[in-house]
Each structure stands twice: as structure tokens, then as C-alpha cells.
C-alpha positions in Angstrom: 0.0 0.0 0.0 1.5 3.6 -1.1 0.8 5.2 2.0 2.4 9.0 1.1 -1.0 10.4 0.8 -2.5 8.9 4.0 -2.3 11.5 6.8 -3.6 10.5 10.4 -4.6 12.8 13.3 -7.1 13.6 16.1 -10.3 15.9 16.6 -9.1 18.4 18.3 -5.7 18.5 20.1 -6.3 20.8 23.6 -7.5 18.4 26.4 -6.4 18.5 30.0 -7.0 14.5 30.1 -4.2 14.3 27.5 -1.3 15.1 29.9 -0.5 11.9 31.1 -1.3 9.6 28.3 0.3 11.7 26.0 1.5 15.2 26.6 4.7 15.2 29.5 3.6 16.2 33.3 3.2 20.2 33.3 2.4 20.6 29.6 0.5 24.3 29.8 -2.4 24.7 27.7 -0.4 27.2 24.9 2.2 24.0 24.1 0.4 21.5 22.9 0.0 22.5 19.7 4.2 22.1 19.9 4.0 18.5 21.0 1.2 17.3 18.8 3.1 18.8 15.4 5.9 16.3 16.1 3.6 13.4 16.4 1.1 14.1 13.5 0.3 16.1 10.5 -2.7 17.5 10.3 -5.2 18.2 13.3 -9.1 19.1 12.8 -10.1 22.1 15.1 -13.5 21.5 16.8 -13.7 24.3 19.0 -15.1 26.9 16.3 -18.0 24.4 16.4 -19.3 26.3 19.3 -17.5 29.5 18.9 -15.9 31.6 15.9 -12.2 32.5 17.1 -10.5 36.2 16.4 -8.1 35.4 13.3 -4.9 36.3 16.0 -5.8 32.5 17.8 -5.2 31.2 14.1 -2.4 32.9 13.5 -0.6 32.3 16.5 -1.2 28.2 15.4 0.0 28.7 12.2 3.4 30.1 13.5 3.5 27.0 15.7 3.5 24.4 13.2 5.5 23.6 9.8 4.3 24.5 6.3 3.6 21.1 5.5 1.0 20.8 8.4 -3.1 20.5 7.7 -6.0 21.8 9.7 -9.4 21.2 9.0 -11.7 23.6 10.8 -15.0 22.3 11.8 -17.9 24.9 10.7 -19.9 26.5 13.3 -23.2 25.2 14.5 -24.9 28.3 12.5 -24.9 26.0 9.6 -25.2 22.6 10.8 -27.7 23.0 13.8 -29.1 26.2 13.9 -29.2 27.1 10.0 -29.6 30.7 10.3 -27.8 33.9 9.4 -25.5 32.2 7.2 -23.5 34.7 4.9 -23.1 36.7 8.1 -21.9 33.9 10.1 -19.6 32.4 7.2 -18.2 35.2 6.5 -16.8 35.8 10.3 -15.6 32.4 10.3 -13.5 32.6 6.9 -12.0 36.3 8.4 -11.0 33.7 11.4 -9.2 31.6 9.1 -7.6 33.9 7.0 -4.6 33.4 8.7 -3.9 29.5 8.2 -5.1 30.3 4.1 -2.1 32.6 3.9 0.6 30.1 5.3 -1.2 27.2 3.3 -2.1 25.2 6.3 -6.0 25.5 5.7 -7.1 22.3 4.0 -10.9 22.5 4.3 -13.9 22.9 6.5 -15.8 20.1 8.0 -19.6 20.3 8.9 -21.2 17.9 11.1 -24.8 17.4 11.1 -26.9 16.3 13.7 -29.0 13.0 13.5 -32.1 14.7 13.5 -30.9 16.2 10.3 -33.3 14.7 8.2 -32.8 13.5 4.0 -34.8 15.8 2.0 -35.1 17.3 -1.7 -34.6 20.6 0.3 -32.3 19.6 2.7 -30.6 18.1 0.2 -30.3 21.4 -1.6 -29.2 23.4 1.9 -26.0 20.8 1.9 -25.5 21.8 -2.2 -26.1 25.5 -1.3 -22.6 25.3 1.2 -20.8 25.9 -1.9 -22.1 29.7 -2.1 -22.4 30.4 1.3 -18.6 29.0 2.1 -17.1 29.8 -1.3 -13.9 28.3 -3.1 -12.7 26.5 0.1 -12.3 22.3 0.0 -15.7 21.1 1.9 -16.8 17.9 4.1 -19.9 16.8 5.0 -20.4 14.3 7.8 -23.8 12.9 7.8 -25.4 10.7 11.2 -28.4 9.9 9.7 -28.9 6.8 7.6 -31.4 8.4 5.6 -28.5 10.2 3.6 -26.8 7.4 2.3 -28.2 7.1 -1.2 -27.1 7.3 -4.6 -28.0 10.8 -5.5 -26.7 12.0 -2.5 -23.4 10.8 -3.3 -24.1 12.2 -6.7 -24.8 15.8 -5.9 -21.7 15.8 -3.4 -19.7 14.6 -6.6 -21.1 17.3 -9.0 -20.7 20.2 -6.9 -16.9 19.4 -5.6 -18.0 18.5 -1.6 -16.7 16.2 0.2 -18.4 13.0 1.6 -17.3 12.4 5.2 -17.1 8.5 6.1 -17.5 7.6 9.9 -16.9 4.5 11.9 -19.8 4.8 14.9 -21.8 2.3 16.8 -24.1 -0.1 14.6 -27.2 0.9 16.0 -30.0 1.3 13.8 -30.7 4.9 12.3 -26.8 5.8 12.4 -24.9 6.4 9.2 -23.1 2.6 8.0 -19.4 2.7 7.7 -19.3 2.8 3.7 -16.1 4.2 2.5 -16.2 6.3 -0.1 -15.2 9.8 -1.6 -17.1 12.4 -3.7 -14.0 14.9 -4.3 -10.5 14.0 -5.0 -9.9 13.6 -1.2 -10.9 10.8 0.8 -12.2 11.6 4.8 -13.3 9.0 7.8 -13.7 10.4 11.4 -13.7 7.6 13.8 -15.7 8.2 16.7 -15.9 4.9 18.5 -18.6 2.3 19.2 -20.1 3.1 22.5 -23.5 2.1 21.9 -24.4 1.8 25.2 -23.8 5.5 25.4 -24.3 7.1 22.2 -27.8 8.2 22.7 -28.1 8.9 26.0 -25.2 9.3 27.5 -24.8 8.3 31.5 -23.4 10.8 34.4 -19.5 10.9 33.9 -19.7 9.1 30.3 -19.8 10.4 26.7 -20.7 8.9 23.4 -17.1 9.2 22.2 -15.6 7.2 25.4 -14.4 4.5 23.6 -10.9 2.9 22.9 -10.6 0.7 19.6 -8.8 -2.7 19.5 -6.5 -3.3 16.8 -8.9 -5.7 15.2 -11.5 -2.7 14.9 -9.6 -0.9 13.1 -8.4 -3.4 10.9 -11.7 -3.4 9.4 -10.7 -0.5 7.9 -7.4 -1.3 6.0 -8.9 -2.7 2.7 -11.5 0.8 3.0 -8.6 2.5 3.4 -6.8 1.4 0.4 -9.8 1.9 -1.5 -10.2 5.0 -0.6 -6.2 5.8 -1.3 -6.7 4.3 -4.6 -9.6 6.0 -5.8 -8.4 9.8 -4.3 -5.2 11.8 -4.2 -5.2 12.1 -0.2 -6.8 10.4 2.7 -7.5 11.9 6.3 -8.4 9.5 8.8 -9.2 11.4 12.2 -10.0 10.1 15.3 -12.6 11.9 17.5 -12.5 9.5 20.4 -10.9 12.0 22.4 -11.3 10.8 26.2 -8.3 10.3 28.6 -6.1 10.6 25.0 -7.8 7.5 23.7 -8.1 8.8 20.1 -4.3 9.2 20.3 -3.6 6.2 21.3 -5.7 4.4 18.3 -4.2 7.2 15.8 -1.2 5.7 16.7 -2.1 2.4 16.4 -3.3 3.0 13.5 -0.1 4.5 12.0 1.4 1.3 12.7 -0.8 -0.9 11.2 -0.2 1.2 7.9 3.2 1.4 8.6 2.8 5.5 8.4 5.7 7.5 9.7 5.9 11.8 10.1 
């Protein structure tokens, strides 16, 4: 397998949990980002999914990491949850990441929708509108509902240049099956565990994404994975499991069951 266009990472790198099982004893909050750019190469930020940054926070990462390194910025819930002022709201986010665009460290936006977000011909046509309302910028869409995985969906991703986002999530019924494929010329899987017992309501202490893989889980992704290489010019596999540095530990696991080094 020609791995050179296979880049691994996590979903989201700042997490006090992490010191310990990954970053050294005393690791302040401002020097992770120097830590995690030796161990992987490309990072997606989650945070703006709740809040839209001041372009300074992005440019203060960019000067952190090499020229070589990827972020993909997860888009605010205006668009995926609350669907409202969007051309305001897009256009404060792309001023945010002005910054990473001019060092060439921005490699797309990743939007997340919620389970209750429903297939439609109209919702269908919100997901095809992204294009206007984000402009020229590489897109991902990450779909939880099973309802979206049909052919024309796939289609319409294809024909106006958005990405498909592939997941690996509990096998319960309703949630998204994890088909590898890509719409663009880049291939995309977020891994967010399999805590089923969890996922839909989570208990006091727990969280849907709690989960640790085991090297045979993830080896039911290696032939998907070369699929996806084959038929794409660039893979990003990110791991979202982020409890107690779990998703670090599979992202490395990972790594070396594709024999992937920095």
C-alpha cells in the first residue's frame, strides 16, 4: 500500500485529560499544539463548532506548526444545527481563518450534522447551497443519519466538488453505515468509537465518544482504506474518540498498522 498520501490525526488537540497519556507532566495549555506537530500532521479544530475565534488564535497556530501541516476547521453550528444567518456567520468564520489560508495550512472545512438532520429534496439542496455560502474553500460533509446514504446524494456531493465524510460509529439502527467512499479528489473518515451503550443517552460521567478501539477494529478499515487511497489523491483518517487521549492512542495504532511514519 503507497501510503504517502495517508495523513492520520485527532479531533481536536487541547484536552487536559491528554497530559499523562500523551503530553509530558506540566504541559501548559499554549504548548500543545508544539507537542502534537511532532507526532502528526494534520489536526481538525473542533472548537469553532461552538465559537468563531479572532483570526490572532489562528495565527498564533500557524506560527507554531511547519508549512507542511493540515487543519481542518470544523464549521460553526450556525450552519449545521441552527441554520440561520449564514452569509453573516460564514463570513466571520472565513476572516477567522484567513490566517492559516495565507501560510497554506488550511485544507478544508468540516460540517457535522446532527442526527435529526433529516434527507430531503430541500435539505438536500441546503447541503449543495454550502458551496455559495462558504465559497472556493475544499468542503466535508459528515452525515449521522442513515437516511443520507443514497445514490443521489453521493451524486450531488460529486457534481458540486463537496466532500463525503465516512464515519466509523456504533451499529445501531438509524446511524450512518461505515461505507467508505469519496465524492472529491480527497478521501475523509472520522472515527468516533462504538459506545452504543452511550451514544444516545449518555450516562453521568460518560460520553458517546468514550471508547478505545482494538486493533482488530480498526483493521476493518485497511482494505477501506486502500480503497479510498486508490480511488483519491489524499486520505485523512481522524480520530474523534478524544477521552483520557484514547483517540491518540488508536491514531497511533493506526499509524502502525499502515506502517505510516511523520
Amino acid at each position: 500500500m503507497n501510503l504517502a498520501n495517508v495523513i492520520v490525526g485527532t479531533s481536536g488537540y487541547s484536552f487536559p485529560d491528554w497530559i499523562g497519556p500523551f503530553y509530558p507532566e506540566g504541559t501548559p495549555k499554549g504548548k500543545m499544539l508544539d507537542y502534537y506537530k511532532d507526532h502528526f500532521r494534520a489536526v481538525e479544530i473542533n472548537s469553532t463548532y461552538y465559537r468563531i475565534p479572532h483570526a490572532a488564535v489562528f495565527y498564533n497556530m500557524a506560527k507554531k506548526v511547519p508549512s507542511d501541516f493540515e487543519f481542518i476547521i470544523k464549521t460553526h453550528r450556525f450552519f449545521t444545527h441552527e441554520r440561520k444567518d449564514l452569509k453573516e456567520n460564514a463570513k466571520a468564520l472565513n476572516e477567522a481563518i484567513k490566517p492559516l489560508k495565507d501560510s497554506g495550512t488550511f485544507h478544508g472545512l468540516l460540517a457535522q450534522f446532527p442526527w435529526s438532520f433529516r434527507f430531503s429534496p430541500s435539505n438536500l439542496q441546503y447541503v449543495i447551497n454550502s458551496r455559495d455560502i462558504f465559497g472556493d474553500v475544499p468542503l466535508f460533509m459528515e452525515f449521522r443519519n442513515v437516511g443520507w446514504d443514497r445514490p443521489e446524494v453521493y451524486v450531488s456531493l460529486s457534481n458540486n466538488d463537496i466532500g463525503f465524510c465516512c464515519v466509523d460509529e456504533p451499529g445501531l439502527e438509524g446511524l450512518f453505515p461505515p461505507k467508505a467512499l469519496a465524492t472529491t479528489s480527497v478521501g475523509y473518515v472520522r472515527f468516533h468509537g462504538r459506545n452504543s451503550i452511550d451514544w444516545w443517552h449518555p450516562r453521568k460521567g460518560s460520553d458517546r465518544y468514550n471508547y478505545s478501539y482494538k486493533k482488530e477494529e480498526l483493521a476493518d478499515w485497511l482494505k477501506k482504506i486502500e480503497q479510498l487511497r486508490k480511488d483519491t489523491e489524499k486520505v485523512y483518517l481522524f480520530f474523534n474518540n478524544c477521552h483520557h487521549g484514547q483517540a491518540v492512542k488508536n491514531a497511533k495504532m493506526m499509524m502502525e498498522m499502515l506502517q505510516l511514519r511523520l
